[in-house]
N, C-alpha and C positions, 0 to 999 in steps of 0.2 A: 488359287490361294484362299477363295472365301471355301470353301470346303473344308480346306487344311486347318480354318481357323475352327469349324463347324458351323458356320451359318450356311444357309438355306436362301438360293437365288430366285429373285423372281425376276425377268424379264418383259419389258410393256415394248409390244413391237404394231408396225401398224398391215402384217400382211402375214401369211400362214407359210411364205416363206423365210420369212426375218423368222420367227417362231423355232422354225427347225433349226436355222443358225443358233440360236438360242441355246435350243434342248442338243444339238452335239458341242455346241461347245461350253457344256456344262450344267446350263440353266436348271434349275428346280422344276422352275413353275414359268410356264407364258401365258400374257396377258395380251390379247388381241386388240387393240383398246378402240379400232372402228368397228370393234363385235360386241364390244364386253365392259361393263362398266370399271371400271379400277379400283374404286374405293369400294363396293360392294366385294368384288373377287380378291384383292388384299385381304380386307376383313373377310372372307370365308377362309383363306390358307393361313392367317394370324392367330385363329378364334377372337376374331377382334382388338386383338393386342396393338396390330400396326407393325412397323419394321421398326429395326432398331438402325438401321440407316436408309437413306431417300438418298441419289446421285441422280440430279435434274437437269441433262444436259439443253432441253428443250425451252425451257425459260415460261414465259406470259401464259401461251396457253398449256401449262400442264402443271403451273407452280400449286394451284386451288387444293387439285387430285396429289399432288406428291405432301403438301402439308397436312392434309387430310389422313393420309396413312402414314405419318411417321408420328409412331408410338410418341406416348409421352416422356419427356427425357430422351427422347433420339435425335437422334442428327441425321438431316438436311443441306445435302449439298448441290447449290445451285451452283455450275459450272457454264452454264454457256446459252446464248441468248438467239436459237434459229428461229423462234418464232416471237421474237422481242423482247423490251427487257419486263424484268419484274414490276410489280407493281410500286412504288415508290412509299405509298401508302396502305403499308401491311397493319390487318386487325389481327391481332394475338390475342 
C-alpha cells in the first residue's frame, strides 16, 4: 500500500535476516540498527530531509532515533511499549 501511495519504505531490523524479510516483502531500504547507525543512514537515503512518517512499535529505547528522523512537520507514531514506555518528559 505505501508504494501504491509512492512512498519509499525503510525498515530498522535488528539481524540480516529480519532485513531479507524486509526487502521480499517489499521494503526499500534496511536498516541493521546492531550494525548501523539510524539517524546517520535515514539521513543519507532522505538527503537529510527525514521521513515523512516514524511507526515506533519499540517504545524507550528507540523513541530518541525515530524523533530524530522524522522530518519536520512529519508524524510520529508511537504504537507500542517492548522495551518501555516513553519518556514522560519529552524536550521538543
Amino acid at each position: 500500500m505505501c508504494h501504491y501511495l509512492g512512498a519509499k519504505v525503510i525498515g530498522t531490523v535488528s539481524t540480516e535476516e529480519k532485513a531479507k524479510l524486509v526487502r521480499e516483502n517489499g521494503g526499500d531500504h534496511t536498516i541493521i540498527y546492531t550494525k548501523e547507525d539510524v539517524v546517520e543512514r535515514v539521513n543519507e537515503i532522505t538527503n537529510g530531509l527525514g521521513c515523512h512518517a516514524v511507526l515506533d512499535g519499540v517504545g524507550k529505547d528507540t523513541w530518541e532515533a525515530s524523533l530524530a528522523v522524522t522530518r519536520r512537520f512529519g508524524t510520529l507514531i508511537s504504537y507500542g511499549n517492548a522495551s518501555g514506555l516513553v519518556p514522560p518528559d519529552l524536550k521538543l
